[in-house]
C-alpha positions, 0 to 999 in steps of 0.5 A: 351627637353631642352628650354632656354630663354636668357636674351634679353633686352626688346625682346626675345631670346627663344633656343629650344634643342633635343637631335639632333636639336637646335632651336633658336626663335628671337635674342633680341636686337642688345645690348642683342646678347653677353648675348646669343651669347656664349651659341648658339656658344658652340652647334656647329650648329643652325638647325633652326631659327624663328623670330616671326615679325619684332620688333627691339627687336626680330630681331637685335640680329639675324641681329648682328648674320647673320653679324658675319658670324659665322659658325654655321649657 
């Protein structure tokens, strides 16, 4: 198991790894999205997605995320 923690201004952005499941806990700040975005995009696939509550700084980078429409999701 692998565990990340990104660079997510003042908010969070934690990534889980298995050797089969990709876990990505909040998204930062809508400024923090390009500091981790990258790195979930080369995985291929996101299994599962939290957000532990609705401060800015843990849910406008996943809301710049959903907006991007990527396809590993």
């Amino acid at each position: 198991m692998k565990i990340r923690m990104f660079n997510a201004g003042n908010g969070d952005c934690i990534l889980i790894q298995s050797p089969t499941t990709n876990i990505l806990i909040d998204g930062g700040t809508a400024g923090s999205f390009s500091n981790w975005n990258d790195h979930v995009k080369q995985l291929g696939r996101i299994d599962a997605l939290f957000i532990t509550h609705i401060d800015s700084d843990h849910t406008n980078g996943i809301i710049k995320l959903l907006e991007m429409k990527h396809n590993y999701i």
